[in-house]
TORSESE-466153 format. One line per field, with one value per residue (C-alpha): residue number from 0; y, x, z. Coordinates in steps of 0.001 Angstrom, whole numbers, plus 524288, in hexadecimal, padded with zeros to 5 digits. Layout:
BEGIN
num <- NUM;...
py <- Y;...
px <- X;...
pz <- Z;...
//
This chain:
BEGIN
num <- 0;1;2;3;4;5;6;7;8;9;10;11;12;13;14;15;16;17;18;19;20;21;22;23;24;25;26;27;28;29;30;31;32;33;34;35;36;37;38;39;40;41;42;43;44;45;46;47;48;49;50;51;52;53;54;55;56;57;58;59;60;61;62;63;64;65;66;67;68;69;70;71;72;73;74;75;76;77;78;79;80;81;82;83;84;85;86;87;88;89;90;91;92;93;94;95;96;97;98;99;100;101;102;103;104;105;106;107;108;109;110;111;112;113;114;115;116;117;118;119;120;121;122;123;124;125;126;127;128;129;130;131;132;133;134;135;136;137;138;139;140;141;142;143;144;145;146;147;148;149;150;151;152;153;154;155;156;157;158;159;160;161;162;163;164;165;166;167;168;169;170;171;172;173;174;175;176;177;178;179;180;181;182;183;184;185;186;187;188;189;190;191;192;193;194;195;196;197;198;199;200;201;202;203;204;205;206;207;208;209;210;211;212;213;214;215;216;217;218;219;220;221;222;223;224;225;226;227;228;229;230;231;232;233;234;235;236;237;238;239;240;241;242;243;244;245;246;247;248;249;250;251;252;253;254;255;256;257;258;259;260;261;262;263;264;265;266;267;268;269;270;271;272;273;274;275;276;277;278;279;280;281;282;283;284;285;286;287;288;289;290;291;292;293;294;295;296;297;298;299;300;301;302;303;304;305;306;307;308;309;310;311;312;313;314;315;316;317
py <- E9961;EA2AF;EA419;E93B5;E9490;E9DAD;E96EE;E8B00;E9126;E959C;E88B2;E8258;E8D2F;E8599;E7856;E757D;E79C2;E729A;E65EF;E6593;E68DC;E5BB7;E53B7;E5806;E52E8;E45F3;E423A;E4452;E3E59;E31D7;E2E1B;E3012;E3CD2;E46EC;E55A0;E6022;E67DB;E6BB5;E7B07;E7BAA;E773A;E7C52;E8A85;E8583;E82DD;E8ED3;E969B;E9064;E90F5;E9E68;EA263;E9AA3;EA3DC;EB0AC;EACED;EA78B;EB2CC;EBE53;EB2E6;EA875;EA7A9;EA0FC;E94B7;E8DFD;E9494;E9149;E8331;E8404;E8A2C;E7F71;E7591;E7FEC;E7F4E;E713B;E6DF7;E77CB;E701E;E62DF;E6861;E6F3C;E610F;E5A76;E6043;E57D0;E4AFA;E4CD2;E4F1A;E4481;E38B2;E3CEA;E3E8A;E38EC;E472B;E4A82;E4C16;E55BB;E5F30;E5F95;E645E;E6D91;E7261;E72F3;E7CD2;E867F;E8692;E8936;E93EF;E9B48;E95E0;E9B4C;EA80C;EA908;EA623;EAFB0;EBA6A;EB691;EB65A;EC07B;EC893;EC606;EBBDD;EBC50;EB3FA;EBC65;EB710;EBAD3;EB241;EB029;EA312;EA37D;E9D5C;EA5B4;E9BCB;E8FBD;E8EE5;E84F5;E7F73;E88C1;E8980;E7C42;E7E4E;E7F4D;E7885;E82A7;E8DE4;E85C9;E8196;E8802;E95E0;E9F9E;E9245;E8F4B;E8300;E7EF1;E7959;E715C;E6D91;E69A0;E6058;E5A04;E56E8;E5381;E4739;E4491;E416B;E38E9;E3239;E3009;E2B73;E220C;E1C85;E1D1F;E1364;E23A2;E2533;E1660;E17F0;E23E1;E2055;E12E9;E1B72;E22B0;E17E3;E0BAA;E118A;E04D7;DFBB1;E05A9;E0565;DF5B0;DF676;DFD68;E0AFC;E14CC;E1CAB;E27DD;E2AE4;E27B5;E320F;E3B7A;E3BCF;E3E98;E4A0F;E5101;E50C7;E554F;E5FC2;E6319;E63D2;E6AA2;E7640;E76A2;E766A;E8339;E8AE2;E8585;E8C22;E98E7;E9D03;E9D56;EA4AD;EAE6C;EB5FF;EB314;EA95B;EAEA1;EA280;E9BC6;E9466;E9518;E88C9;E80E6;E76DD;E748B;E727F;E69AB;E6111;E5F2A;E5D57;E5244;E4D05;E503F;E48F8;E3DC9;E3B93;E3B25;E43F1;E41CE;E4524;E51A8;E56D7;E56FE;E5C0E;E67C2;E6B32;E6A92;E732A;E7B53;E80CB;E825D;E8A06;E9143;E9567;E9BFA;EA4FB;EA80F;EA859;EB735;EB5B6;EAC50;EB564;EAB99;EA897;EB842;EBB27;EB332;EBC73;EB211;EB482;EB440;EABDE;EA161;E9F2A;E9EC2;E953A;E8B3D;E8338;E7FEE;E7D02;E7446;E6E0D;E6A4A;E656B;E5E2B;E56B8;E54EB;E4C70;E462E;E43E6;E3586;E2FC1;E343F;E2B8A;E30EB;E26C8;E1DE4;E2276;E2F32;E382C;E2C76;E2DA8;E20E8;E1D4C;E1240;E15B7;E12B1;E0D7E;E076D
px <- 8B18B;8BBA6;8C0E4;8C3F9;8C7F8;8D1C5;8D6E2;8D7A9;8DFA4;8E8CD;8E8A9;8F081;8FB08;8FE5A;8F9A0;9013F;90E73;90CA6;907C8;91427;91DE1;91893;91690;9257B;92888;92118;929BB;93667;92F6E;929B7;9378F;93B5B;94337;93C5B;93AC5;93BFF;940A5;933E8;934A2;941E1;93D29;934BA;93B43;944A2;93B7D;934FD;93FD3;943F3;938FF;9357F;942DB;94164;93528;93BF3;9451B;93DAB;93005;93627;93721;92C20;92045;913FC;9107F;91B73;923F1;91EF5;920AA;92D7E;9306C;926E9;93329;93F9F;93951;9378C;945C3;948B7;942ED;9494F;95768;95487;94FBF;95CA9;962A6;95803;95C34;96BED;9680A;95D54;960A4;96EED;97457;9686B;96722;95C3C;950B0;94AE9;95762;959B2;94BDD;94A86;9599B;95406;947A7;95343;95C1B;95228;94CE3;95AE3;95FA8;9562B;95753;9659D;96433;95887;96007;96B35;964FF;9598E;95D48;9522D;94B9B;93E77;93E35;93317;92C4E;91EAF;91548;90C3B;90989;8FB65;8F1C1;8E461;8DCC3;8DECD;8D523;8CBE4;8CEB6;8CC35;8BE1E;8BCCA;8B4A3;8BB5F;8C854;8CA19;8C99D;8D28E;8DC9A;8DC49;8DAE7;8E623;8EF9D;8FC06;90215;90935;8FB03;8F9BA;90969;9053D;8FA88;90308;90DA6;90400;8FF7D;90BCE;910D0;90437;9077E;915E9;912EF;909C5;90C94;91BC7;926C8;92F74;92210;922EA;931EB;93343;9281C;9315D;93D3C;9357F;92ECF;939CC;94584;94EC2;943B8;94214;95058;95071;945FA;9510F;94E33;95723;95270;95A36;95801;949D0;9493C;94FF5;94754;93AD4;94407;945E1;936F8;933E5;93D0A;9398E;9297A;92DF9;934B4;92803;91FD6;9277C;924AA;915F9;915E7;91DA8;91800;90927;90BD6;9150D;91D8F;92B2E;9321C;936DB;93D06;93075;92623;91D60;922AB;91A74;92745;924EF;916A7;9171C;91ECC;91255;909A4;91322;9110F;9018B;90093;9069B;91198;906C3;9068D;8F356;8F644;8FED7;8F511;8E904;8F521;8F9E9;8EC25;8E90C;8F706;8F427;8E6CF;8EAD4;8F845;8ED88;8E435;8EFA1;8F22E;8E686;8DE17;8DB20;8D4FD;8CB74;8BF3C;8BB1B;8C8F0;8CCE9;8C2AE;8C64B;8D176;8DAF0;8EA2E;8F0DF;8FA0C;8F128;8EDA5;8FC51;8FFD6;8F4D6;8FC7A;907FA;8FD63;8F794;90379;907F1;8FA4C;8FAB7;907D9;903CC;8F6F3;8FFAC;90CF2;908D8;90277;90BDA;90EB9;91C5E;92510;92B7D;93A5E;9373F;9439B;94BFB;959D9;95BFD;96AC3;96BD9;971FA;967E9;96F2C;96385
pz <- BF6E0;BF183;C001A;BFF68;BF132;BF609;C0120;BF896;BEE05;BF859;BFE95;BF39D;BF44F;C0116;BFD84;BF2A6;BF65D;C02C6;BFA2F;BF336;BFCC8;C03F9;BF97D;BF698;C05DB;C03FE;BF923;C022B;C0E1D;C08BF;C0473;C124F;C1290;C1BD2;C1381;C1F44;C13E6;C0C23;C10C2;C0C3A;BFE37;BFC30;BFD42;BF5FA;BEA5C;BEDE8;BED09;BE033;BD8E9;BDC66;BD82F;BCAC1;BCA34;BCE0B;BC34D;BB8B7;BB8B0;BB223;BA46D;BA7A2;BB063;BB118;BB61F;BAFCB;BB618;BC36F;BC0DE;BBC2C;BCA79;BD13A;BCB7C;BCEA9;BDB88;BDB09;BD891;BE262;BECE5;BE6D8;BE691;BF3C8;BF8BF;BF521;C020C;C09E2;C0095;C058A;C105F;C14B8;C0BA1;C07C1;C1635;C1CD0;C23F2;C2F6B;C257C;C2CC6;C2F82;C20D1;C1C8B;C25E9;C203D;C14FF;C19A7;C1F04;C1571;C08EB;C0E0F;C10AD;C063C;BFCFF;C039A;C011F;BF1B2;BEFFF;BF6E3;BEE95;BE1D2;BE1E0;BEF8A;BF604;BFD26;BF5EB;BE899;BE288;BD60C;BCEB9;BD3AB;BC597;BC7D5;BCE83;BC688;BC609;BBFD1;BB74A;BAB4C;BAB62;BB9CD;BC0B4;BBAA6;BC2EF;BD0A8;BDCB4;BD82B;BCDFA;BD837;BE199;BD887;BCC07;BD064;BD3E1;BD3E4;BD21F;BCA03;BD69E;BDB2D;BCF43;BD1FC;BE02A;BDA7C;BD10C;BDBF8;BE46D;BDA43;BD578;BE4B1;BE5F5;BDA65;BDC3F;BEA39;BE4BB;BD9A1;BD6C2;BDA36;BDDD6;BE73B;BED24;BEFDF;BF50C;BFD7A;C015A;C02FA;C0D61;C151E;C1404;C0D06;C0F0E;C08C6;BFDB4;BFBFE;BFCC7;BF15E;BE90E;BEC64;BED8E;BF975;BF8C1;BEA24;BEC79;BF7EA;BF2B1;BE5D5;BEFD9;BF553;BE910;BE50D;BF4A7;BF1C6;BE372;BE8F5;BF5C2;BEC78;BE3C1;BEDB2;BF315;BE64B;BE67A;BF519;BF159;BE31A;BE83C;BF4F4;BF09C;BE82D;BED29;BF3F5;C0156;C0734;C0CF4;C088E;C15F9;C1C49;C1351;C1275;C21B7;C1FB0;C13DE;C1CA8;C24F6;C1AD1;C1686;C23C1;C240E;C1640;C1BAB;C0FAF;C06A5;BFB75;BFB8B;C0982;C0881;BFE19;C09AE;C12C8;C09DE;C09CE;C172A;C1B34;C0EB6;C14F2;C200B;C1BA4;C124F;C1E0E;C24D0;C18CA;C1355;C2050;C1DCF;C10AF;C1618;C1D65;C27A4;C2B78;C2AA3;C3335;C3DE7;C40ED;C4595;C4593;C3997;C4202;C4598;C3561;C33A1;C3F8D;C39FF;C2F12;C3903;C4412;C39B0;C35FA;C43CE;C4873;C3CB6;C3DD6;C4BF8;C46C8;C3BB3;C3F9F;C4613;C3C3B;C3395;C2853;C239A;C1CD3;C2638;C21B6;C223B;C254B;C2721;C1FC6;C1639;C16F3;C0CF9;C01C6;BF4F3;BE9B0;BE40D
//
């Protein structure tokens, strides 16, 4: 048992980033702009918040402190997103082009400023925000173990976006028309919506939960940020596209790509798979074989929304 309680704690160091990121892409893509960009956030919020940390440990730290740099990430990601907005609703831009201009440039962009700044490339910061155990519920069986063990507040984070998206999908009149603006944007806009505005508010929070999500990915794996986050941008694309634009959906899908991205880490601390002596290669090859096989099986029943990627040119003055 302590062998799966370990691989399950280690689990949601990859299924929670991965469960924001794409809950951050839904909320661009069911108003109809296409996020190719999710990488590039989410080093941008990476590389924000673990500067705001580098900054801000020799005077505060604790817990508080690491969700103060969960929201400098955040609006990282938002203010980095704002270059997709001009760019795909502004000047109707190739959706596509711009999101994946948006992956190169972060990276060397970041680069440049920490080299700038602090001389090196490495934002370092003292990772104290690892969770041994939480009084009371982590007395509780199994779930205790799992989730209130050696845990970080970015899982309970996670949960809370993960609800909140459910709920403002389902029940709000912001859910409903963003959801029009991304199926039928000219009858949303006949119905006194203002498209644009409309879209443009689902950019901001993709961006602002893209850039948390890179600090959620960043803090649990490492001490530094080093201008990568693993190409978990790239893959929360496809679990945006495995969950079907559903945020119930991408919860089963983040767990299904987390395990997987899990087994080709931590393959060596598990006996039965050590002893099998496979490459090291093959473990690491197995998330990207899984993602492709999966898009293959998906991709025609795919139930994106209809306007998906399509440039609106009307101009909204309702």
């Amino acid at each position: 048992m302590d062998v799966v309680y370990f691989f399950c704690q280690q689990m949601l160091l990859s299924v929670v980033p991965l469960l924001i990121v794409a809950l951050g892409g839904i909320f661009s893509e069911k108003g109809g702009v296409l996020n190719f960009s999710l990488e590039g956030l989410m080093l941008a919020g990476a590389f924000a918040g673990a500067f705001f940390l580098r900054a801000t440990q020799d005077a505060v730290s604790g817990n508080g402190m690491y969700f103060l740099a969960l929201l400098v990430a955040g609006a990282a990601g938002m203010i980095t997103m704002i270059l997709q907005g001009i760019a795909a609703i502004n000047l109707n831009g190739e959706q596509i082009i711009s999101g994946m201009a948006i992956n190169l440039l972060i990276p060397a962009l970041t680069i440049v400023i920490a080299r700038a700044v602090i001389g090196v490339l490495q934002v370092g910061y003292r990772n104290v925000f690892r969770i041994p155990e939480t009084p009371f519920f982590s007395k509780i069986p199994v779930i205790g173990d799992i989730f209130f063990k050696n845990a970080y507040i970015s899982t309970l984070v996670g949960l809370a976006v993960l609800i909140l998206s459910i709920f403002v999908f389902k029940y709000t009149r912001f859910g409903m028309r963003l959801k029009a603006c991304g199926e039928h944007p000219q009858a949303a806009a006949s119905m006194g919506i203002n498209v644009k505005k409309t879209r443009y508010t689902g950019l901001l929070i993709s961006g602002f939960l893209a850039g948390l999500g890179g600090l959620a990915f960043v803090v649990p794996n490492a001490t530094e940020y080093s201008a990568t986050v693993a190409g978990y941008g790239y893959l929360a694309v496809a679990v945006v596209i495995f969950g079907q634009w559903q945020p119930g959906h991408i919860l089963w899908a983040s767990l299904f790509f987390g395990a997987i991205k899990t087994l080709a880490n931590v393959y060596t601390s598990i006996p039965f798979l050590a002893s099998m002596g496979a490459s090291n290669y093959l473990f690491k090859m197995t998330p990207y074989v899984a993602t492709i096989l999966v898009l293959l099986f998906t991709s025609r029943k795919s139930k994106q929304p209809a306007a998906l990627g399509e440039p609106y040119d009307r101009d909204d003055t309702a």
